[in-house]
C-alpha positions as CSV (number, residue, x, y, z in Angstrom):
1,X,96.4,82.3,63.4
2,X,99.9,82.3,64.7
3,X,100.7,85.9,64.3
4,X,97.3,87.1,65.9
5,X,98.6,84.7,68.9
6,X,101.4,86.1,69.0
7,X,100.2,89.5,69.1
8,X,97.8,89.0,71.5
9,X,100.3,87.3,74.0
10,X,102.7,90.1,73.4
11,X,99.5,92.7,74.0
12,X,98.6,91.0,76.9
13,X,102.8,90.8,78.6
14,X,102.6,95.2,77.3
15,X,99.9,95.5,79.6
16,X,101.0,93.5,82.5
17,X,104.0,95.2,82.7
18,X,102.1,98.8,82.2
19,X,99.9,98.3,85.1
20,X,102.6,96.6,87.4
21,X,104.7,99.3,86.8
22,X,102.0,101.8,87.6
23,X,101.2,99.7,91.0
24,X,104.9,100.2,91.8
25,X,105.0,103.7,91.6
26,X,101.9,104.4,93.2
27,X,103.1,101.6,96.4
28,X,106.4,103.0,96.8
29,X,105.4,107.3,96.0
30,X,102.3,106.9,98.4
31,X,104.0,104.9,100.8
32,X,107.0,106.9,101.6
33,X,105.4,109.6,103.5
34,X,103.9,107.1,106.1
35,X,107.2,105.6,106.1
36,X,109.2,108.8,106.8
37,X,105.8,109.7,109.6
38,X,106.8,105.8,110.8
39,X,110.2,106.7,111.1
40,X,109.4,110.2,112.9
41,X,107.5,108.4,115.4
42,X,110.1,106.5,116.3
43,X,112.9,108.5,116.6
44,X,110.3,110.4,119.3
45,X,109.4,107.6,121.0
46,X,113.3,106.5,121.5
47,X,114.8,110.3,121.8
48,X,116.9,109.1,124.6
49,X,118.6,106.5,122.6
50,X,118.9,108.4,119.4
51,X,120.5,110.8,121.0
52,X,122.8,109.0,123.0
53,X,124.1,107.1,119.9
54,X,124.6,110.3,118.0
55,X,127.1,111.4,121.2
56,X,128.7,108.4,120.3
57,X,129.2,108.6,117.0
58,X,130.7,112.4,116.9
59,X,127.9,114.4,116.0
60,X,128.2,117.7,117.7
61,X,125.8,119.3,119.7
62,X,124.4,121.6,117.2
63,X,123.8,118.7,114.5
64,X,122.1,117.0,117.3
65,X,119.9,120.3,118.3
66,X,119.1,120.1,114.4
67,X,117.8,116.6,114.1
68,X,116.0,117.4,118.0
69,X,114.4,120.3,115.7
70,X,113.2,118.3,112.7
71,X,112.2,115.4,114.2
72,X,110.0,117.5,116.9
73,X,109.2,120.1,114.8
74,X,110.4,122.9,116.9
């Protein structure tokens, strides 16, 4: 009876982990595209300041025309 306990516990921890793992992946591969649309929105909605902290940081004005283009899509 203590081996089929054993086995049944260690079943039971397998499967747990199987289907945990499986809810990871599908939280975090799901989830980063309304992240990154999150993130998109953002960077929109505060344009001005985005792009006033890339001035001051160095970025040149073609790597800022770049980001203006992906982030707006244009």
């Amino acid at each position: 009876m203590g081996l089929l306990g054993a086995t049944l516990l260690l079943l039971a921890i397998l499967t747990a982990v199987v289907f945990g793992l499986a809810a990871l992946r599908s939280r975090f591969h799901d989830g980063g595209r309304e992240d990154a649309e999150s993130q998109r929105r953002m960077l929109v909605a505060n344009w001005d300041a985005v792009e006033r902290a890339a001035q001051g940081s160095g970025m040149s004005v073609d790597e800022i025309a770049e980001v203006r283009r992906r982030v707006f899509g244009a």
